[in-house]
C-alpha positions as CSV (number, residue, x, y, z in Angstrom):
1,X,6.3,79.5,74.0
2,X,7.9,76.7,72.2
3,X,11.5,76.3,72.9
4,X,13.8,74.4,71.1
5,X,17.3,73.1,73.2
6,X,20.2,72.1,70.5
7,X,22.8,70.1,72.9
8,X,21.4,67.7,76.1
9,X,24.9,67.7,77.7
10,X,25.9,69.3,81.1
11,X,24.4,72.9,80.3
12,X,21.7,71.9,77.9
13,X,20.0,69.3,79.4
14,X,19.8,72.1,82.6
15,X,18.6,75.1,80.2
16,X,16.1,72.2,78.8
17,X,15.4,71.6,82.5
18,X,14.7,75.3,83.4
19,X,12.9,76.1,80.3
20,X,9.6,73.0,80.9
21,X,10.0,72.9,84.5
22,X,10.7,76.0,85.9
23,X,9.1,78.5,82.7
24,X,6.3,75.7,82.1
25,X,7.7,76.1,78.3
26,X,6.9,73.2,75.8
27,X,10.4,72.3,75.2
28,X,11.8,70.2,72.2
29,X,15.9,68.8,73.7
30,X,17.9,67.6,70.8
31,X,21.2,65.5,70.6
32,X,22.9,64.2,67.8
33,X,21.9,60.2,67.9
34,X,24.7,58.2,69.1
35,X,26.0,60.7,71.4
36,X,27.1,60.0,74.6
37,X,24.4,62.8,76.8
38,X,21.9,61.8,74.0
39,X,21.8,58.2,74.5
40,X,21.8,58.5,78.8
41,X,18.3,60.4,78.4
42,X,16.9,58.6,76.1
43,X,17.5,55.4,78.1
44,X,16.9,56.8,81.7
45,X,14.9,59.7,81.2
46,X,17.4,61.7,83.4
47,X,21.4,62.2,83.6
48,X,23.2,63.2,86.8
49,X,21.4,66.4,86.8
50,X,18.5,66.3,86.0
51,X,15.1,64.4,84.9
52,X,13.3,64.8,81.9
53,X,10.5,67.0,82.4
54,X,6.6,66.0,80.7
55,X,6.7,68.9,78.9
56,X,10.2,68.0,77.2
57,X,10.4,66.1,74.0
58,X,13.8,64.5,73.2
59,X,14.9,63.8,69.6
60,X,17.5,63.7,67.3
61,X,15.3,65.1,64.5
62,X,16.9,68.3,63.8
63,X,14.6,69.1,61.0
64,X,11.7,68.7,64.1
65,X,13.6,71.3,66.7
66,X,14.2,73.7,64.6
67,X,11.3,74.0,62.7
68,X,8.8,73.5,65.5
69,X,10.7,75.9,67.8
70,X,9.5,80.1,68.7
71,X,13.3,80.2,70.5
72,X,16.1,78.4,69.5
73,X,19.0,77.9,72.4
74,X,22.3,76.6,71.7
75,X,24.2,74.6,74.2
76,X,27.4,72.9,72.8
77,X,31.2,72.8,72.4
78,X,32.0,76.0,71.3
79,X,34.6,75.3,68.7
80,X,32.1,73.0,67.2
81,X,29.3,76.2,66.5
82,X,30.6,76.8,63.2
83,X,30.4,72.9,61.7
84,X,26.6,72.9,63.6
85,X,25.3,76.2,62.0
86,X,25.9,74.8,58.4
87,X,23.8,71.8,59.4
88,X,21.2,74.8,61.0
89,X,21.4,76.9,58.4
90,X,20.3,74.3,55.3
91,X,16.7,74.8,57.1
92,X,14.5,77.3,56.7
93,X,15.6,79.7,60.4
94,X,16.6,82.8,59.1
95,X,13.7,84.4,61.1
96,X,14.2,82.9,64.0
97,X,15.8,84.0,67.5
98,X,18.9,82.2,68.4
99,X,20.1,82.2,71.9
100,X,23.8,80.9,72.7
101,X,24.3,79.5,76.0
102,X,27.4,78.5,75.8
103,X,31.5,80.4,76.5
104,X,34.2,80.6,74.3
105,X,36.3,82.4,71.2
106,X,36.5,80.2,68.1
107,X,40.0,79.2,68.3
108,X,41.3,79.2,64.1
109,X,39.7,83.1,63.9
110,X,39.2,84.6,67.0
111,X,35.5,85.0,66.3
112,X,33.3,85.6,69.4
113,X,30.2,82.8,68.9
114,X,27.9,85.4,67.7
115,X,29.6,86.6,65.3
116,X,30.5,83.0,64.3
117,X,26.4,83.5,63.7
118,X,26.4,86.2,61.7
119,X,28.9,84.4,59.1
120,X,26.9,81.7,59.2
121,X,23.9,83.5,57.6
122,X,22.3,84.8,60.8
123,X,20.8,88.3,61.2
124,X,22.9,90.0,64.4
125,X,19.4,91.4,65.6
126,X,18.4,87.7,65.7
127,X,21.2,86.5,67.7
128,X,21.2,86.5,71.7
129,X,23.7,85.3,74.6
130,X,22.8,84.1,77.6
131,X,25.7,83.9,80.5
132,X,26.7,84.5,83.7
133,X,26.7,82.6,87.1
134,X,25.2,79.6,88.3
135,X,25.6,76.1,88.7
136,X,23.0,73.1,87.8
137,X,23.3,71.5,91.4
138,X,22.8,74.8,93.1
139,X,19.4,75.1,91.1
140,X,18.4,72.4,90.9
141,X,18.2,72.2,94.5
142,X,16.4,75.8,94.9
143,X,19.3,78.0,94.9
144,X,18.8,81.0,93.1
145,X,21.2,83.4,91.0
146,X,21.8,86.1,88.6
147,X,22.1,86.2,85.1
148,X,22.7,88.4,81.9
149,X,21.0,88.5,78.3
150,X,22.9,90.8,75.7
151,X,22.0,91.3,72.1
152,X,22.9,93.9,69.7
153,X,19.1,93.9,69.3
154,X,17.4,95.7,72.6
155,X,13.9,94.8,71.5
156,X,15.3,90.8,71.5
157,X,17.3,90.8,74.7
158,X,14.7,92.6,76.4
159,X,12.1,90.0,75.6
160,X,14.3,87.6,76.3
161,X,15.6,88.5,79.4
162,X,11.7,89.4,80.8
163,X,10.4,85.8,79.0
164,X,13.1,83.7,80.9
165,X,13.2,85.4,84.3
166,X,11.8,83.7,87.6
167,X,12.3,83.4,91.0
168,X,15.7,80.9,90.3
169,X,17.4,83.2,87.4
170,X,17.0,87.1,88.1
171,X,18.3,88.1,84.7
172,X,19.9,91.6,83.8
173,X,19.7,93.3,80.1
174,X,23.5,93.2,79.2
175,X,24.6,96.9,77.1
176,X,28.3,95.2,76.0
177,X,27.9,92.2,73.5
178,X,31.9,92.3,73.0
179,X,32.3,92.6,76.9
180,X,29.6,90.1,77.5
181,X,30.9,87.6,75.3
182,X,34.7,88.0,76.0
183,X,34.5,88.1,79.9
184,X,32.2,85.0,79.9
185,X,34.6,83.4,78.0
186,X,38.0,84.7,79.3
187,X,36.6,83.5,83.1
188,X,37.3,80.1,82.2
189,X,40.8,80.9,81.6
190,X,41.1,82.2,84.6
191,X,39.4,79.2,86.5
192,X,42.0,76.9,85.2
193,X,44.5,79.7,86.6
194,X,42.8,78.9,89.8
195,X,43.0,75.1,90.3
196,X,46.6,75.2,89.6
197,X,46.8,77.1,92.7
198,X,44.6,75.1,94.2
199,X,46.8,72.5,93.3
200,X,50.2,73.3,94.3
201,X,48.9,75.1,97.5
202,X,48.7,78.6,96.4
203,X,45.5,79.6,97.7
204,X,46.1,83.2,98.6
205,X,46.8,83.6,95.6
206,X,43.5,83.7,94.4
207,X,42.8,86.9,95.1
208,X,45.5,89.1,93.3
209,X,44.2,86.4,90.5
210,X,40.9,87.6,90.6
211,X,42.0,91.6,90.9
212,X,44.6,91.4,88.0
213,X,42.7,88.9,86.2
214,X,39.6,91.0,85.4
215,X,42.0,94.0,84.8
216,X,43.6,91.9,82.2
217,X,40.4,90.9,80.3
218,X,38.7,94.6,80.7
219,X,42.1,95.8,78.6
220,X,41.0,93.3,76.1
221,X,37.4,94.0,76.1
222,X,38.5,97.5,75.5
223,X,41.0,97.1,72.3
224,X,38.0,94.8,70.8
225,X,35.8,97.8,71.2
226,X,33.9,96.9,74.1
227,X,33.6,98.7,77.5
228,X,36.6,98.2,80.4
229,X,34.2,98.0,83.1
230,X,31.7,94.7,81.6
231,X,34.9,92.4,83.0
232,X,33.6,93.7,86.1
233,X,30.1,92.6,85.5
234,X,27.9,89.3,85.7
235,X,29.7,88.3,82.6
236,X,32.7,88.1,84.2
237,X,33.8,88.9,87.6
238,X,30.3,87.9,89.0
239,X,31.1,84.4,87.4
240,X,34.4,84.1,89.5
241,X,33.0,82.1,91.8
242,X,31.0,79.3,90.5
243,X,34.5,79.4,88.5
244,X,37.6,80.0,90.8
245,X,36.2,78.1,93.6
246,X,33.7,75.9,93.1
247,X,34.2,72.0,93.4
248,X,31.7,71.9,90.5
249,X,33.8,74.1,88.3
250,X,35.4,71.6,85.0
251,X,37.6,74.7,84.7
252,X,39.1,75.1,88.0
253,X,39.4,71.1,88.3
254,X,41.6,70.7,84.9
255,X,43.6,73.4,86.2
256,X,44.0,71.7,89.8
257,X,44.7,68.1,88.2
258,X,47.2,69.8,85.5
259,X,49.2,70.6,89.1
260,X,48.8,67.2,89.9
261,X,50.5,66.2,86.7
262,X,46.8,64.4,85.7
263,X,44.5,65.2,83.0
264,X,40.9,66.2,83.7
265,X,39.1,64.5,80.9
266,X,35.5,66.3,80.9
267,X,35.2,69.8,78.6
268,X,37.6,72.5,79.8
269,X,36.5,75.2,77.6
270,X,39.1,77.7,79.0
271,X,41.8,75.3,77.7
272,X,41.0,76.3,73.9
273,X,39.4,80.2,75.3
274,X,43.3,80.6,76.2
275,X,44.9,79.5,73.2
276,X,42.3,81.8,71.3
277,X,42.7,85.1,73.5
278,X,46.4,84.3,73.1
279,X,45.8,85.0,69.4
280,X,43.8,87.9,70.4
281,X,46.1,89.5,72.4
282,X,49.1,89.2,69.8
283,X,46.7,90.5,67.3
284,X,45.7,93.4,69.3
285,X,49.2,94.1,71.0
286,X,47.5,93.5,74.6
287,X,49.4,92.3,77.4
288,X,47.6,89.4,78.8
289,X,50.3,87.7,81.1
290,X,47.9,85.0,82.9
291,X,46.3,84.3,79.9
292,X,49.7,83.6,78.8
293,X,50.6,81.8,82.2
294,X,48.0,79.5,81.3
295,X,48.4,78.8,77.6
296,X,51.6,78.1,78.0
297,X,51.2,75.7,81.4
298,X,48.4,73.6,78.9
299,X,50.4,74.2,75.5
300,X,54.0,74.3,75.7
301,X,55.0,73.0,78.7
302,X,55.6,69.0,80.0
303,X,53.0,69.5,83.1
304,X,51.3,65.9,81.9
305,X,54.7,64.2,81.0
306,X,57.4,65.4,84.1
307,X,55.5,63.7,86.9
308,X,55.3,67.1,88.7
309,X,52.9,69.2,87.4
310,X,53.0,71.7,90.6
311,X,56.5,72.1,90.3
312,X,56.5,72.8,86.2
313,X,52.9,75.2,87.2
314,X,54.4,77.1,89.9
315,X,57.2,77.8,87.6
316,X,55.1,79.3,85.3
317,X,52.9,81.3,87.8
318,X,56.3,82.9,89.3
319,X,57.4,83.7,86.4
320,X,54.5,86.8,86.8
321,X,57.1,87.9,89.6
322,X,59.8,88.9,87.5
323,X,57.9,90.9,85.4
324,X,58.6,95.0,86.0
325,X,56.8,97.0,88.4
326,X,53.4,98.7,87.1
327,X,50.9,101.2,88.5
328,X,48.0,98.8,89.4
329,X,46.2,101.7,87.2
């Protein structure tokens, strides 16, 4: 199989990785020339995760990756998708299968990234996600864990999901594209709700975080007209921990330097995911009262200009105590 990699950063250069080294895949990894990830591995061969397999060809040809590619994976910024795919979409890929390894909600419209696809000239049964749990160090180093493929086409994510699968990534066929793609977003949001207790020394409280917080996004799964339970799943939930805890989590780290009153200058994607649920949530007439914590702690409030972020955090997070007393179901 010939697999095509759009995005060498963090993720990419990993799925690039997985794909030639792991998969034995011929593997094309492209990055806009100039770029920062780009430049690193085409001057070392390798970046802080990983090295360049032989069976990896790095370009900045786009023309050459998308044309020469069976699979086409998408690793990048996701409120950049929509800008890419009208670069993508002045080639000839119409019948090709797009995979999006990436988490987020295009902020201006609310759009989940597939269907940012779809607008963009895609055909939904060409259009796959790829999420779920798992960090490049852990795997890099052997450590195996679990992932889901979801599709509105079966026949695709089913391919997919039994093309991609080894003895590193047990995949799962996801049945919930809108749970899928909104829980592996919303997590993120929830990891920067995480360092700030991390960083003001609210640990314990990472566990009514986790219970409440996957209540919250299976309400909004559910009023987007996806299924309650997927913020349960591998999506979500079963992300929590290479998000909530993890010292490799860019999420959880913003959040616990935003305590500190410092800014955390690698991609947060939850930062943005927040502002866009937010939207969501207004739109939809959901309460979502973390996701709101947290929009307003990176939006509205002087965390990065008080000189004590914990304080200006915490009074953000207790803020949740004052609110009225609800069945838990």
């Amino acid at each position: 199989m010939k697999v095509s990699v759009l995005g060498c950063g963090r993720w990419g250069s990993f799925i690039a990785w997985y794909q030639a080294t792991v998969l034995k895949n011929e593997v094309i990894s492209w990055g806009p020339e100039g770029d920062y990830s780009y430049e690193i591995l085409k001057n070392t061969g390798r970046n802080e995760y990983v090295t360049l397999d032989k069976n990896i060809t790095l370009t900045c040809d786009l023309r050459l990756a998308l044309e020469s590619a069976d699979v086409i994976i998408i690793s990048i910024s996701s409120q950049g998708l929509r800008g890419f795919m009208q670069r993508i979409t002045a080639f000839n890929v119409k019948d090709k299968p797009f995979v999006l390894c990436m988490k987020g909600i295009e902020v201006d419209t609310g759009k989940r990234l597939s269907e940012v696809l779809t607008e963009s000239g895609i055909s939904p049964d060409k259009i796959a996600v790829w999420v779920g749990p798992g960090h490049i160090q852990a795997f890099t180093q052997g450590i195996p864990n679990c992932m889901v493929i979801d599709s509105a086409s079966e026949s695709l994510k089913r391919s997919l999901a039994d093309s991609f699968k080894s003895n590193l990534i047990r995949f799962y066929y996801g049945n919930d594209l809108i749970g899928t793609e909104i829980g592996a977003a919303a997590k993120n949001v929830l990891g920067i709700a995480a360092g700030v207790l991390d960083g003001s020394g609210y640990v314990s409280l990472k566990g009514p975080l986790m219970a409440r917080g996957a209540n919250e996004v299976g309400r909004l799964i559910a009023a987007l007209g996806g299924k309650f339970q997927s913020a349960y799943g591998l999506a979500h939930l079963g992300d929590y921990e290479t998000t909530l805890f993890s010292e490799y989590s860019h999420n959880r780290k913003y959040g616990e330097m935003m305590a500190h009153g410092t800014k955390f200058e690698k991609l947060a994607e939850g930062v943005m995911t927040a502002k866009a649920m937010k939207k969501l949530g207004d739109k939809y007439g959901v309460d979502l009262p973390l996701t709101s914590a947290v929009y307003e702690a990176c939006f509205l409030s002087r965390v990065f200009e008080s000189g004590d972020g914990a304080k200006h955090c915490m009074e953000i997070i207790l803020k949740l105590f004052e609110r009225s007393t609800k069945s838990e179901f």
